[in-house]
MIPA-890106 format. One line per 2 residues: number of its first residue (from 1); their letters; for each residue x, y negated, z negated of C-alpha. Coordinates in pm, whole numbers. Layout:
N
NUM> A> X:Y:Z  ...;
END
This chain:
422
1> XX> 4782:219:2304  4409:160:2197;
3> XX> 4264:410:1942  3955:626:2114;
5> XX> 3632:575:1932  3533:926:1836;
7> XX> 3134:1017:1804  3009:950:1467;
9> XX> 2847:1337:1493  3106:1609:1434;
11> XX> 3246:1742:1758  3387:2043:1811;
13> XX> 3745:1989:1935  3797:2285:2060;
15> XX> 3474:2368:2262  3382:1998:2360;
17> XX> 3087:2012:2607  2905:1677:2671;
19> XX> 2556:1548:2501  2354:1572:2850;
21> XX> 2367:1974:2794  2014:2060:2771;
23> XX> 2082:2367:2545  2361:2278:2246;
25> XX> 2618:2502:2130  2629:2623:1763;
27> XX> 2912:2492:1637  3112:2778:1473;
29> XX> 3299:2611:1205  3528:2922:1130;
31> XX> 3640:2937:1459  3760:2545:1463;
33> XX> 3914:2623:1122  4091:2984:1274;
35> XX> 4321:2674:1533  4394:2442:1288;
37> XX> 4721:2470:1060  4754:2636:725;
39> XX> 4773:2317:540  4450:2169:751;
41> XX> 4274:2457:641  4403:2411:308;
43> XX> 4267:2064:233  3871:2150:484;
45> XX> 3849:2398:230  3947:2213:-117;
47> XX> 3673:1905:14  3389:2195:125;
49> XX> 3468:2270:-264  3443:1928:-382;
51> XX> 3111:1885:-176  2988:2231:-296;
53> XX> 3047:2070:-669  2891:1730:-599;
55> XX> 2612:1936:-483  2545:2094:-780;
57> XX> 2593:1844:-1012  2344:1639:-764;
59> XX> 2102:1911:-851  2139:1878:-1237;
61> XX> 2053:1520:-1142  1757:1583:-964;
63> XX> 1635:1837:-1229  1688:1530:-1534;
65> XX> 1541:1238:-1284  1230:1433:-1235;
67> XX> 1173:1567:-1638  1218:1163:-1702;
69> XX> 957:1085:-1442  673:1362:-1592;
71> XX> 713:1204:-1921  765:795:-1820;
73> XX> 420:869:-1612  297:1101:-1950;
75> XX> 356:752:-2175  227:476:-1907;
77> XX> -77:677:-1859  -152:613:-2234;
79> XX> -155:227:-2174  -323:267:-1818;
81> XX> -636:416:-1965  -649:143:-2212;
83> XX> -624:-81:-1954  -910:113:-1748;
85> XX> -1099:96:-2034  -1043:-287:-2080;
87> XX> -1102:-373:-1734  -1467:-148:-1738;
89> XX> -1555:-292:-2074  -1589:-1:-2225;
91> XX> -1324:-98:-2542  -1314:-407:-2778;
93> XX> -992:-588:-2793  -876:-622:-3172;
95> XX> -740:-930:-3319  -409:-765:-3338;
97> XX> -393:-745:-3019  -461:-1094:-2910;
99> XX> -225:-1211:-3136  64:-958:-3019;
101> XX> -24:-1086:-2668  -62:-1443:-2738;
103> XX> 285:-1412:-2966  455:-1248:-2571;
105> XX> 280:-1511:-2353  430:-1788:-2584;
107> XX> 737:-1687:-2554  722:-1632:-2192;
109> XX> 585:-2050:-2184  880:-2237:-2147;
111> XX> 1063:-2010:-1852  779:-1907:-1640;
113> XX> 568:-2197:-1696  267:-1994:-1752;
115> XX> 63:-2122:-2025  -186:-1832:-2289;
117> XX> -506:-1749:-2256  -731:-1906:-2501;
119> XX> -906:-1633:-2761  -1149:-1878:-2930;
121> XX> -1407:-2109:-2824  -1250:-2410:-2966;
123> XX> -1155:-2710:-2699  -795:-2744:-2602;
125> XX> -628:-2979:-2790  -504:-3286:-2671;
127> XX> -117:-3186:-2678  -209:-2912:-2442;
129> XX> -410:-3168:-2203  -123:-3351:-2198;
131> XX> 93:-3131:-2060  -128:-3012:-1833;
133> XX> -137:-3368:-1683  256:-3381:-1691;
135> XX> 276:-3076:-1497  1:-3214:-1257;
137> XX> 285:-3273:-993  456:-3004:-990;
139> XX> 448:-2674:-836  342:-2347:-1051;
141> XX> 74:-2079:-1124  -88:-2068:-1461;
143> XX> -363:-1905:-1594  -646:-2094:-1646;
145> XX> -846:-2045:-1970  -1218:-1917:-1960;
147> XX> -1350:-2284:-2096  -1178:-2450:-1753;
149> XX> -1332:-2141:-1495  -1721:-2106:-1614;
151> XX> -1822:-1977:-1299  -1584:-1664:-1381;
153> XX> -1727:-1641:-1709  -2073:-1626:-1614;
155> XX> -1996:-1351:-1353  -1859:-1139:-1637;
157> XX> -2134:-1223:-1879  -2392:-1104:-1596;
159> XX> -2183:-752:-1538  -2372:-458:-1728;
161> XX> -2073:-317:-1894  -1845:-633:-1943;
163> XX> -1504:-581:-1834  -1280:-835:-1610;
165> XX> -1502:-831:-1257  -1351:-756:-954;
167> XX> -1007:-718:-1153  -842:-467:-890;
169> XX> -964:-632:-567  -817:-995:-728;
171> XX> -497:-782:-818  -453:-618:-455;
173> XX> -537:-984:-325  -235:-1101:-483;
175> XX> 0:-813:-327  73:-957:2;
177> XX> 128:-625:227  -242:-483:52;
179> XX> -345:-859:134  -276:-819:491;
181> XX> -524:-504:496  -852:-612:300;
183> XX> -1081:-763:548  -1429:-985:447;
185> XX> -1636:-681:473  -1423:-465:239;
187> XX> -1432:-702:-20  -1787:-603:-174;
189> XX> -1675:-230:-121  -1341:-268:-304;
191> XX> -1541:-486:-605  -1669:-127:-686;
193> XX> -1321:-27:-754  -1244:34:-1107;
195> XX> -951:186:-1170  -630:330:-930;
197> XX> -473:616:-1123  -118:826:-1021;
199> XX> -29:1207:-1046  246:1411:-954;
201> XX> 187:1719:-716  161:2028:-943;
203> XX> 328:1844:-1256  639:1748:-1018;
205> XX> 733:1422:-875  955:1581:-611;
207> XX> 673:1793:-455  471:1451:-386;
209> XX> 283:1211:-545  -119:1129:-531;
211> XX> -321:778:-519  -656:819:-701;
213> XX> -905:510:-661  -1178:541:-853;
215> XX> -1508:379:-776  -1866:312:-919;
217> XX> -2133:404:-707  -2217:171:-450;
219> XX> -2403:121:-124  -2142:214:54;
221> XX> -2017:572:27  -2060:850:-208;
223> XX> -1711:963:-337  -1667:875:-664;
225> XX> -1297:945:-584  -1075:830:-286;
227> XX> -721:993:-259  -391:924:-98;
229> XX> -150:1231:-82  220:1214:-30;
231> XX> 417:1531:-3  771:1522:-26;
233> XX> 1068:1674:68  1449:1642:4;
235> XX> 1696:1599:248  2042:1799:220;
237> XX> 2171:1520:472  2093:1242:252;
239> XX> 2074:1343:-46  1750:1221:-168;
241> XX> 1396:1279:-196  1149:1144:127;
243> XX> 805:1136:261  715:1459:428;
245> XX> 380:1428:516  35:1218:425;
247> XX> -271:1323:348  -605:1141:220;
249> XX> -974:1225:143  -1216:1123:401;
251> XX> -1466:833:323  -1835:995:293;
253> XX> -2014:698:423  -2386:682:348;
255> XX> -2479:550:707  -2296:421:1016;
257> XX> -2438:88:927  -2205:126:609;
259> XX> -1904:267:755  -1643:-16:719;
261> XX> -1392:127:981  -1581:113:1264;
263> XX> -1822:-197:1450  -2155:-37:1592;
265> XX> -2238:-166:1923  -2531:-123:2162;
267> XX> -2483:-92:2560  -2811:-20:2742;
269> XX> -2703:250:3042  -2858:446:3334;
271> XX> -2878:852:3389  -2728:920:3677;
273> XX> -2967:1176:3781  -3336:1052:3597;
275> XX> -3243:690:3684  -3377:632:3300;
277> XX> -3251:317:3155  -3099:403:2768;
279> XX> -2999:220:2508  -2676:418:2340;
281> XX> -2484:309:2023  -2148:285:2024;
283> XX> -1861:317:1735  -1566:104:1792;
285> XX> -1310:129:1582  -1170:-231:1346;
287> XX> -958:-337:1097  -1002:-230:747;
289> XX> -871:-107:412  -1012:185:429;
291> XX> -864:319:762  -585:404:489;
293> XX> -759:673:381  -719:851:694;
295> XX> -403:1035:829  -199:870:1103;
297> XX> -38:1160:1261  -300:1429:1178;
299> XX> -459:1383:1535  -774:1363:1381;
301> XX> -1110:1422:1653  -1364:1191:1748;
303> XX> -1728:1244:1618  -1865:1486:1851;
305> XX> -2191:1373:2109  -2453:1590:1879;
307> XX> -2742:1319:1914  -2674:1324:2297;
309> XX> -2633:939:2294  -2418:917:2638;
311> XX> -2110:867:2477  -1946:1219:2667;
313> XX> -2097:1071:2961  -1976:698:2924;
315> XX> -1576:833:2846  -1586:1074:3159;
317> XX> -1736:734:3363  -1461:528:3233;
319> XX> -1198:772:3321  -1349:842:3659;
321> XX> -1283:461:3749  -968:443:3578;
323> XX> -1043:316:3281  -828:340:2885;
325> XX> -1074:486:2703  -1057:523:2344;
327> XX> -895:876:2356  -631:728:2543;
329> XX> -540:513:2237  -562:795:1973;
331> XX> -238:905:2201  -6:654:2161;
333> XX> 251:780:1923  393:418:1936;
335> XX> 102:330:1736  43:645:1541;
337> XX> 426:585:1418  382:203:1308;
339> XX> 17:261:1133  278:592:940;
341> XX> 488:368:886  259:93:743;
343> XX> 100:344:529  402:456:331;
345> XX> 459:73:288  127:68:125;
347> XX> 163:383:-67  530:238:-240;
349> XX> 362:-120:-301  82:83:-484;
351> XX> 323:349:-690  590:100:-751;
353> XX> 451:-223:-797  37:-270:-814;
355> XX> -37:24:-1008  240:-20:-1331;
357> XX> 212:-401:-1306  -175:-455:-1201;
359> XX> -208:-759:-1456  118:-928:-1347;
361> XX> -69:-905:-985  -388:-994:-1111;
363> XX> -303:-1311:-1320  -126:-1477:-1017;
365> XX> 229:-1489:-1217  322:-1260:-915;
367> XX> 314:-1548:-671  525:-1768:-914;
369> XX> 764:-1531:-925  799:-1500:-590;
371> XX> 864:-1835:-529  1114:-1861:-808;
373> XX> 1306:-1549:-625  1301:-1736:-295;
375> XX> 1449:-2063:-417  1710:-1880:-590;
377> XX> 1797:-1692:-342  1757:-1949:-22;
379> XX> 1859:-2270:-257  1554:-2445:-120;
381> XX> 1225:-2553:-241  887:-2364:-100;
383> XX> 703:-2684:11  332:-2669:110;
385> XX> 406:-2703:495  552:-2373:484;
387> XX> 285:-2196:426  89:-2403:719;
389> XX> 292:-2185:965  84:-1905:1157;
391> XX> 240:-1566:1213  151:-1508:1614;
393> XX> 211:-1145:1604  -17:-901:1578;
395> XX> 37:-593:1376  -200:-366:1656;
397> XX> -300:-126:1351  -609:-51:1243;
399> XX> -576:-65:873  -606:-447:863;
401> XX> -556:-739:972  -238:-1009:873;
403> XX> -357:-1337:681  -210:-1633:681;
405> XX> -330:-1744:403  -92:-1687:69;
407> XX> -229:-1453:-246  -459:-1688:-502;
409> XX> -423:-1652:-844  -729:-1553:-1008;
411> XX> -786:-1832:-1234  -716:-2130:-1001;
413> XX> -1068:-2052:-836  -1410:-2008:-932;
415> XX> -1511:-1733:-646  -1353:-1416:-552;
417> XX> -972:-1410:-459  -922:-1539:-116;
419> XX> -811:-1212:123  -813:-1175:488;
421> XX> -1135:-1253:672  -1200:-1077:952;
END
């Protein structure tokens, strides 16, 4: 006789009543245990004991994991602002330093292939030139020394502070899901960006964590500040610690013109009762970076008709001849679901991988990497066609756009890192 597949939920066997029942039964747990045997009771109760324990030992857990997390983030913040401070040009590098580094990268030559920065203005000697040429043929990302990229050099000497120019946009470049977001017209915004800092939620990574991008002033928008919030909350089901909710500062753009969310678009149309002809401006929303600093499911309004521009008047038209009007996308929880969902993608790419390892990103080594992990795991060899393919499917969200092009390293070109164009 065939074993019956049982629900994976727990069913009451006593009072079984079928799933279409609009209004559930409780299930009353003492009354299942009251009709079983003394010996069934006997071992429910020993494993509600065991889970009771597991439970609290869990908690001791939890309490440990997030004391190590306040003081891991405590010490990388120390080596984060020194980084900031690099990347702005507001500190000198010591010789010590160089050296220390140069000692690392050396030692990191001969598995990853990656060859040192230069810290003099000496030529590279002819050993070096060699094996440049030897490794002509094959396939690898190095970083290329300020002699061999002028055009980068001369960008940094004409920065006003110094620094390593547009170090954060060439990092995100070379993260492939922030890739997919940063559009042409974001680019000059996110060159402003100078530094993307992490802190816990009232001292404690298990109440949420925060994104902080910091910017210089620009033409652009005035917050000196843009934040990501994510709250979270722990699941007794599984155990663990998950996203609750989002939350993010809104952009304080300087115009319309200079809102980078939206495309402005002019429509001439007639009053229905004056017969006047009017020219009304239109926002329609695009692809861009910064539609991540915006909530997905907060049901956020549209700008309301203060100037009297038509734009009431044009939505009611539209839905009086049957039109999808804008509002009518806002609705789609479909979409509101997949742009949540890409959004807490971005948010562990940036507290996980961009944000402790910016210069692994910005240096290219990343995409090396990468491809090392794919052979190994695949046993094949990435060959250029494969990167020829184009990805047909649209994402539909508003945060970006997908490129098809893969993340450049910054030192194999002499302009700004390659990211989607739009």
């Amino acid at each position: 006789m065939p074993r019956e597949n049982f629900s994976p939920k727990h069913v009451d066997p006593v009072n079984f009543h079928n799933d279409d029942d609009e209004d559930e039964e409780e299930f009353d747990l003492l009354k299942v245990m009251n009709d079983m045997k003394v010996h069934e009771r006997r071992n429910v109760y020993a494993l509600k004991g065991l889970l009771n324990e597991y439970k609290s030992v869990r908690a001791k857990f939890r309490e440990e994991l997030s004391r190590l997390e306040v003081e891991h983030l405590r010490d990388a913040q120390h080596f984060h602002d020194i980084r900031a401070a690099i990347v702005c040009g507001t500190r000198d590098i010591t010789d010590e330093e160089i050296a220390a580094a140069q000692a690392s990268l050396a030692a990191e030559t001969t598995s990853s292939g990656v060859r040192a920065i230069s810290s003099s203005d000496e030529e590279p000697d002819a050993g070096d030139a060699k094996r440049d040429e030897n490794k002509a043929g094959k396939k690898s990302v190095r970083v290329v020394s300020p002699q061999e990229d002028p055009g980068r050099l001369e960008k940094a000497a004409a920065a006003p502070d110094g620094g390593i120019p547009d170090f954060w946009l060439t990092a995100m470049c070379n993260a492939e899901v922030l890739d997919s977001t940063i559009t042409e017209r974001d680019r000059p915004a996110l060159s402003h960006l100078q530094d993307i800092q992490l802190e816990h939620i009232d001292g404690d990574p298990h109440k949420g964590v925060r994104i902080n991008f910091h910017f210089s002033p620009n033409e652009y928008f005035t917050n000196e500040v843009l934040s990501k919030t994510y709250r979270m909350a722990f699941d007794e089901d599984s155990g663990e610690v998950e996203i609750d909710s989002m939350s993010a500062t809104p952009v304080d753009w300087k115009s319309r013109e200079k809102n980078l969310t939206v495309i402005l678009k002019k429509k001439k149309q007639r009053h229905k009762t004056k017969r006047e002809i009017r020219v009304v401006t239109r926002e329609e929303k695009c692809p861009s970076f910064f539609n991540f600093f915006t909530n997905p499911l907060g049901g956020e309004d549209e700008d309301e008709d203060e100037d009297g521009d038509g734009k009431e008047d044009e939505k009611r038209d539209e839905k009086e001849k049957g039109k999808k009007t804008d509002d009518d996308d806002d609705d789609d929880d479909d979409d509101e679901e997949e742009t949540a969902e890409l959004h807490i993608e971005l948010g562990q790419v940036l507290m996980e991988e961009l944000v402790p390892k910016a210069a692994f990103y910005y240096t290219g080594k990343s995409v090396e990497e990468t491809a090392l992990a794919l052979i190994k795991k695949f046993s094949v060899e990435s060959d250029d066609e494969d990167g020829d393919e184009d990805d047909d499917s649209d994402d539909g969200s508003d945060i970006g756009g997908k490129s098809s092009k893969k993340p450049a390293p910054s030192g194999g070109k002499t302009n700004q890192p390659e990211c989607q164009q739009q």
